[in-house]
Every structure is written in C-alpha cells, then in structure tokens.
N, C-alpha and C positions, 0 to 999 in steps of 0.2 A: 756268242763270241763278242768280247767285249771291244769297244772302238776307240782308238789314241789318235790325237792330233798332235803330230809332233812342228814347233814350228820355232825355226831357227835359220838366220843368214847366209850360215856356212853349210853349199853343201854337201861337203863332208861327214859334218857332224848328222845331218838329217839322213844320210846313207845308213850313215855307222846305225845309227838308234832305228832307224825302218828296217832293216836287216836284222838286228836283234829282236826287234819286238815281232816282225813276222813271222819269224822261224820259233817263239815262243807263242804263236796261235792268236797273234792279236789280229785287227782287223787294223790297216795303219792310215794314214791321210797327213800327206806335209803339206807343210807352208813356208815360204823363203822369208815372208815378212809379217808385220801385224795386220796390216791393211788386208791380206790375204788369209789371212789366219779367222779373221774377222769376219770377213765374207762367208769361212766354211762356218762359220759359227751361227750365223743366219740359215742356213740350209740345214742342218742336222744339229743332233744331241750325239755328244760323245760322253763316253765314261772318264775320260781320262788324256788332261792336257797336257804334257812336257813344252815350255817355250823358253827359249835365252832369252835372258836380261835385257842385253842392248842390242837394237836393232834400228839400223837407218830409220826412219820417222816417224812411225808406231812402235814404241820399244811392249817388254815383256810386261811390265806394269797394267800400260791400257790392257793388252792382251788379258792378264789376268782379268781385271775390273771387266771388261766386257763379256769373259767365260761366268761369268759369279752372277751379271744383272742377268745373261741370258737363262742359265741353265745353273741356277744357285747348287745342284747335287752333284757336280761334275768336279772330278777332283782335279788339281792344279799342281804341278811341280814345276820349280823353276830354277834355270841353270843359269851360270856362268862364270864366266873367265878372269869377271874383277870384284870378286866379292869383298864387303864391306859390313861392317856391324848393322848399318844404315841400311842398306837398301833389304838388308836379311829379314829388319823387324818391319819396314817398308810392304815387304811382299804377306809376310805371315797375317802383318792387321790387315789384309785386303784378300786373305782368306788362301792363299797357300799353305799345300797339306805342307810341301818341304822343300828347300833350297838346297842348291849343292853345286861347287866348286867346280871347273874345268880345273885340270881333266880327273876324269872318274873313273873310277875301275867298275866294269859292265857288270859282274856279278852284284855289287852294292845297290847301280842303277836296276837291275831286276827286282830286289829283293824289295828295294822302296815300293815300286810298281807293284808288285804282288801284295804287297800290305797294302797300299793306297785304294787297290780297286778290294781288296777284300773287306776295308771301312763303308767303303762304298757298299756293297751287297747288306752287310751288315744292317747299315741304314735303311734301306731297304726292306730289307726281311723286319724290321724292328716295326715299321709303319705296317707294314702285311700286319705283323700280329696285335699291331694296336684295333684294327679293323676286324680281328677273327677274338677278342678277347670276350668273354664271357660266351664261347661258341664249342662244344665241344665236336668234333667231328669223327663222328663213329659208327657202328651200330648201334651201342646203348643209349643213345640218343631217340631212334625211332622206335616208339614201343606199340607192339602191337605181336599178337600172337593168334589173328586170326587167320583163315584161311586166304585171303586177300591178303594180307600185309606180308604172308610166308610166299606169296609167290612174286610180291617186289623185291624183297629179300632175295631168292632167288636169284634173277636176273639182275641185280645191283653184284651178287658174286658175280656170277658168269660177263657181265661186261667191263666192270673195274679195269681191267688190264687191256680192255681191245682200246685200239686209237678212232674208236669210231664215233660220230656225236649222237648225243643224247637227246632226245626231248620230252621233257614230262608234264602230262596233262593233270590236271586237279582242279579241284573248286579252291577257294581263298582258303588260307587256311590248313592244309590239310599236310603242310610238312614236305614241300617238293625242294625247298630249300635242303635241308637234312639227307635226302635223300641223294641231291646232285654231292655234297661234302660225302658225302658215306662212298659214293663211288669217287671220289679225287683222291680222297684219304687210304682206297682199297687200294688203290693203283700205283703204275710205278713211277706216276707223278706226284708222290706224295710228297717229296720232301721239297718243291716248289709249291709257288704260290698256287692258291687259291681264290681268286678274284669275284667278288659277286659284282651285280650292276641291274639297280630295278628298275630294268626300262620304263616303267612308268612315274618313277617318282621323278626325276631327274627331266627338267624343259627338254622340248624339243630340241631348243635353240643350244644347249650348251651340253645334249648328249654326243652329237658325233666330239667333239672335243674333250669332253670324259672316257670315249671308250680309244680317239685313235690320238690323243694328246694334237697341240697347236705349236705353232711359230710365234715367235713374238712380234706383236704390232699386228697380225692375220685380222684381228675385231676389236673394242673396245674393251679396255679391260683384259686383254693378252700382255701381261708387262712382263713376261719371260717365256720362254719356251717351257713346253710341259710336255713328258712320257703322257702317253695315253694307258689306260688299265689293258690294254693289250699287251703292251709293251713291259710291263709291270708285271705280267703276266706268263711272260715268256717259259716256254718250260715245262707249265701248271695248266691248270684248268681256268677258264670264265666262265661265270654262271650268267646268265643272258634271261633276270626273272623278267614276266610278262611281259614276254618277246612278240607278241600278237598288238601290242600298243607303240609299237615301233614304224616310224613314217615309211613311205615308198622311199625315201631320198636315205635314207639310212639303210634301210632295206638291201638297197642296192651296194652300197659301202660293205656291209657285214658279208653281203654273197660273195665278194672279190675275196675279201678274209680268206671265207672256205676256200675258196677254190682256186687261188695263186696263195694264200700263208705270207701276205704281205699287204702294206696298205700304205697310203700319205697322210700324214699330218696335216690339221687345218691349216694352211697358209704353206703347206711345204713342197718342197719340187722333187724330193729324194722317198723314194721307195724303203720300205723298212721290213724286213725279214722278219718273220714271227714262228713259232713254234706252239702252238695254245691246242688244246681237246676244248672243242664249246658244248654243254650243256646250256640246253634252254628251256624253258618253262612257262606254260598260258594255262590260264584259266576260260580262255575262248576257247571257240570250235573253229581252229583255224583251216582246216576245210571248207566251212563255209565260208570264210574269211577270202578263201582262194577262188570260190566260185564267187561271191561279189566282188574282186578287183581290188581290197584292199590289203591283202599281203601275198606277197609274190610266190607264183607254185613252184617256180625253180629252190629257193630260196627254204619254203615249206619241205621238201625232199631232202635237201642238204642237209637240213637239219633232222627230220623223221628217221632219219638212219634207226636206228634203234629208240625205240616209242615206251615209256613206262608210264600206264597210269593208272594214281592214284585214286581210290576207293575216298567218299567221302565218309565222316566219322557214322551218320545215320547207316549205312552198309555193312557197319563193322561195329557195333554194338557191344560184341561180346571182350573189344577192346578197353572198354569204357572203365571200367573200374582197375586196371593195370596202369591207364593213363592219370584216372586220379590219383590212385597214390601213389605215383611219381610225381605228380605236383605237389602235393600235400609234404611229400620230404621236401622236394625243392625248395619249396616260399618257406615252411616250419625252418629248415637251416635256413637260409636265408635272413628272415625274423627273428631269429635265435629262440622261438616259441617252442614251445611241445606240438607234435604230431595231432592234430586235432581225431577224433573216430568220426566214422560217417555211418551212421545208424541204416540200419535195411531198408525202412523208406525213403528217406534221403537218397539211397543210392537207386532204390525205385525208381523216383523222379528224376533222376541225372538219366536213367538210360530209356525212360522214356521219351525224353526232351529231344527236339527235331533237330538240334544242333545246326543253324545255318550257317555259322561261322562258324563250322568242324573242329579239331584240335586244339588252334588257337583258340576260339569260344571259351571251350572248356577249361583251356588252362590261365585265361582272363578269370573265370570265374572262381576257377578254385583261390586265385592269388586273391581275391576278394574274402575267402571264406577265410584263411589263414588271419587275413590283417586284421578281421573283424574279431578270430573266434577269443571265446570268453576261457576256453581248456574244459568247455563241457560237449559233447557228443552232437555234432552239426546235426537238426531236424531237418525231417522233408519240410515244414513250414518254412524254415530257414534257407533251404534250397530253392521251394518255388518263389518264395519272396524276391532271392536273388533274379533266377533265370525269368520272372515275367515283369521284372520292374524295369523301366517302365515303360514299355511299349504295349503292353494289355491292360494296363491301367492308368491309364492317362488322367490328370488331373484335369480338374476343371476350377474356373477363375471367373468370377464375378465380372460381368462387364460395365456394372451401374455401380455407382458407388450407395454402400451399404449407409442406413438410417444413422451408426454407429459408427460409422467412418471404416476405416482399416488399416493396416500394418504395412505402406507399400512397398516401401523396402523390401519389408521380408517376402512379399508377394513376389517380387522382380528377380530376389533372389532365389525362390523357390523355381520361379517359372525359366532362369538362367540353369539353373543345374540341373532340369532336368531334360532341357533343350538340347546341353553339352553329354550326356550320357545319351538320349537320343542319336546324335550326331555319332557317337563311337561306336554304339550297337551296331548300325546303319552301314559304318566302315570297316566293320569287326575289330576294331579297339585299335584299330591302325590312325595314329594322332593327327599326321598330315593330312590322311584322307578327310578325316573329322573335323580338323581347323578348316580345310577348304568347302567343305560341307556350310557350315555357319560364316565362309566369307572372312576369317579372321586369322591375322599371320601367326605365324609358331609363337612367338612370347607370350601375344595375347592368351593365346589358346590354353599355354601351360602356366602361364600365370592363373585363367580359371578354375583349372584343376585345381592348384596347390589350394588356391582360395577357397574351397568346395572338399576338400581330401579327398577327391576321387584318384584312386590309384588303380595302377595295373595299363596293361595294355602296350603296344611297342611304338618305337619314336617311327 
C-alpha cells in the first residue's frame, strides 16, 4: 500500500485530499506546514508527496528540495492557488513530477496520482530487472536429469506456491541460486520482485542497511534515505545466499523480519510493514553452527521450514555431459563461434574429474574451452591441460640468478599469472573472493586479468 504525505495550510484542503486518497487504498499522513512536513520526512520514506506552494515559513519549494535530497525516488506534486509561469518552471527544475492550479477537479487529481506512483513502480521494476539481466529464471536453467536433481525438481514444484521459507544446503557452486529463482518464478509471486543478497559479499558494517535501508545522516556517508532490499522486495521473494556468514546482530534483525513481517530502518523510529517469502541458502553445516553458538537456533528453524539439498556435481556424474553441452551452446553463441565437439576421451576426463567447484567449475572451464577453441574437436589432452593447470603442476623459478642472467620481467610475469589463476581456482572463479585472496582491490585485480586474458569466471 503505497504512502502519500499530503502537506498543506488549509485544513480543508488536507481533509478534502485525505478523504479521497484514503477511500482510494492509500496509506495517508498530513502536514499543516513545512517545518512539519519536514520533520515526517526524517522519520519515513513515502511514495508520494502532494504539498501547496505557499505556506507561512517553510513554503512548498523547500518542502520539495528537501523530499528530493532525502528520498530522490519519491514523487512530488505540487499545488496552488496563485499560479505563475515562474514558480511552475521554479518547481519542475527542482524535480516535480507536476503542478496544478487551485481549485482542481478530484477526478484529474487521481488520475495524476495514479500515473505518478505508477512512474514510480516502473522505476523500480526497471532497476529490479537491471539486477536480474542476463538471469533467466526457470527450469531450463537447472540441468540435470539425474535421479537427485528429479527429486529437487520435485519439491521445487510442490513448494512454489506454499508461503513457507526455504532453505537450501549446497557446496559453492552447485546452482542454489537457480534453484531459489525456479521456485519465485513457479509461484504466485512471480510477477514481483525477486531480490538476491550474498550475505557474504557485502561488509558487515553496511549489510543490515542493504537488506533494511537507512535514515539520512543515521552514519557517515547516509546523505539520503534509502528503501532497504526488503522493502524493494515487497510482495516477492529475498534470496538470503550464505545466510550461515551473517553476524549474531543481524541474526537477530532478520528473526523480527520472520516472525512480526516488519522491521526499522538504520537510524529510524517508524516500523515498516513487509510482505517477502525468504529463501536462504549455506554452504555450512548450520547445525553445527547452532551447537557452537554462532547462529541462532530460533532463527535456524524459521528458516528450515522446508530444507532442499543440493547434490554436489561429483554425486551426479551422469549429469555431466547435459551440463556441457549447454555451456558449449551458451559461450559458442555468445562468441558467435561454432559449437566446438568434445571427443569421448575428453569427455572421459571431464567426468572423471573431482569437480570441487561443482557446476560453476565446470562451466568456468568449458567458457575457457570455447574462447580458446581452434573449430577442431576439443582433446582429452586438451581437457586435462585445462582442469590440472595449475595447481598439479606448479612451476618452479630459480632463486640464484643464472650464469646467463634471465628475463625478469617475463619471470614476474609468469610467476603473476599464475598466482592470479591460483587465487580464482581456490575461490572457484568468484573475482572478489580471488582479489581478496592476493590482498588486492577489484580494479587491480581485473586490470590483471585483462593484462593476462584470463577470462571466465563471475564478478
């Protein structure tokens, strides 16, 4: 239910317009002045501001400027009684969706409002899908036709529609992401958001304010209020990845979530209503996570409602060549290449390989085989090449310098690339885990990529 702050002198006018907007489902909050208008503006995020022009000492101007530094996605309309060519382009450069003349006929005034907040959603929905782009969310997504992967299929049908939370166990890798989209996208929250959030990527310090949004001025660096991805979320699902790496102090914030469907904003005083399904997701044993004290059994239960988990790729073997050549189409279109073949020993050694970076692994590797391939029939030499380099065959590097000198550069840059391939194996091709690995921020990191053409892998 979307929130209007109506804020005007007369009040008449504030009856008239809270009486209309209630009885059309809004959720309403007056104001007599700016000062007051201002003040709710500090406490909450609204969708949608209606304020008169002039008003005793704060007129509708600051009003607006102050709706725009707090909460820049918050739509603005602005009235009055002595309108001017002036004050019209006055309000619009300072970010009003629209002006409009006392007195108004109420039908006009709806129809503005129903367009204004429908820009709004719009907006909205437009960032969701810049976040879901290159994501497809479906079945054909998760391939697997073994007996394991038919019986998460299974219970991915049978729970889609229940409102119950999800938790899914897996090693790194193995596609739990896919799996929580597969059941948002089967349900009858599909045509709402879909929110991810990888509790481990994302600081400590600036998660609870990513998942329940902040007040402005609450910490350094809050120079506006911000929806939190709950909030964002309304409606839809959260996916809650490597929920097991989440502090006691959050911990305790997400359990309120479940169990009131409301929460406060960093620095805020006002309760905020939510409607979200939470899927969550570890690659821990958080069982024993609950017997050492460091995530909360209440908390563990709320979420274990319904438990799916994921097989890793070694268990599921006979999947193995279904998986390639859906990567093999994917990167070939992608590269606009031909379809490379993968000869019977080749594919020998792919489904002999231990696979410890499951799925992902795999599909790391094949985008390798694609960038490289020549359009002749990929060898098993060519495969183990790939999957043992190089951590089974490590280089080794002179530590006395040779009679004949040597190439140090080239040494440092030999000994750089494959330090950085190290680091991504280690992290399973996950960049951030791998930059922090070697101590070195994201620029650096994909600056030595590109410098190296080592490609593949996710940001």
């Amino acid at each position: 239910m979307e929130k209007i702050l109506v804020v005007d002198d007369e009040q008449s006018m504030r009856d008239v317009l809270s009486i209309m907007l209630k009885r059309a489902g809004y959720t309403v909050t007056t104001a007599s002045d700016g000062d007051e208008a201002i003040a709710h503006l500090g406490k909450e995020i609204f969708d949608l501001v209606i304020t008169d022009l002039k008003m005793p000492k704060v007129g509708g101007l600051e009003v607006l400027k102050a709706v725009k530094a707090s909460s820049p996605d918050t739509v603005v309309l602005v009235i009055t009684a002595f309108a001017s060519a002036e004050s019209a382009v006055e309000a619009m450069k300072h970010g009003a969706y629209d002006y409009l003349t006392k007195p108004f006929q109420v039908d006009e005034v709806q129809l503005i409002i129903r367009n204004a907040l429908e820009r709004r959603r719009l907006s909205t929905e437009n960032m969701l899908l810049k976040r879901e782009m290159a994501s497809q969310s479906s079945f054909a997504q998760i391939i697997g036709q073994s007996e394991a992967m038919q019986k998460v299929f299974d219970v991915v049908r049978k729970v889609a529609d229940s409102k119950s939370n999800v938790l899914i166990f897996g090693e790194s890798g193995t596609g739990k992401e896919l799996v929580a989209r597969a059941i948002h996208y089967n349900s009858a929250r599909a045509p709402m958001p879909f929110v991810t959030v990888n509790c481990s990527a994302v600081p400590e310090t600036l998660l609870e304010s990513e998942l329940f949004g902040h007040m402005k001025g609450s910490f350094t660096g809050a120079v506006s209020n911000k929806a939190g991805l709950f909030e964002v979320a309304n409606g839809g699902t959260v996916f809650l990845d490597e929920i097991g790496d989440t502090s006691p102090a959050t911990q305790v914030k997400l359990l309120r979530v479940i169990q009131e469907r409301e929460f406060r904003r960093v620095g805020g005083t006002q309760d905020v209503k939510v409607d979200v399904r939470i899927i969550a997701a570890t690659n821990k044993d958080l069982e024993k996570a609950v017997a050492e004290g460091t995530f909360r059994e209440d908390l563990y239960y709320r979420l274990d409602v319904i438990p799916i988990v994921l097989p890793p790729l070694r268990l599921r073997t006979g999947d193995i060549p279904l998986l390639v050549q859906h990567f093999l189409d994917k990167f070939s279109r992608e590269s606009g290449k031909p379809v490379p073949a993968i000869t019977g020993e080749a594919m020998r050694a792919l489904l002999a390989h231990e696979w410890r970076g499951n799925v992902r692994e795999l599909e790391n590797l094949i985008e390798r085989v694609v960038a490289f391939s020549s359009g002749q029939p990929v060898t098993d030499e060519e495969i183990r090449g790939w999957l043992h380099r190089p951590m089974t065959q490590p280089q080794t590097y002179p530590t006395d310098l040779p009679e004949e000198g040597l190439d140090l550069e080239a040494m440092i840059n030999s000994i750089e690339k494959e330090l950085l391939l190290k680091a991504l194996e280690r992290a399973n091709w996950v960049k951030k885990k791998a930059a922090r690995l070697l101590k070195l921020n994201t620029r650096s990191f994909r600056y030595r990529l590109e410098k190296y053409a080592i490609k593949g892998g996710k940001d």
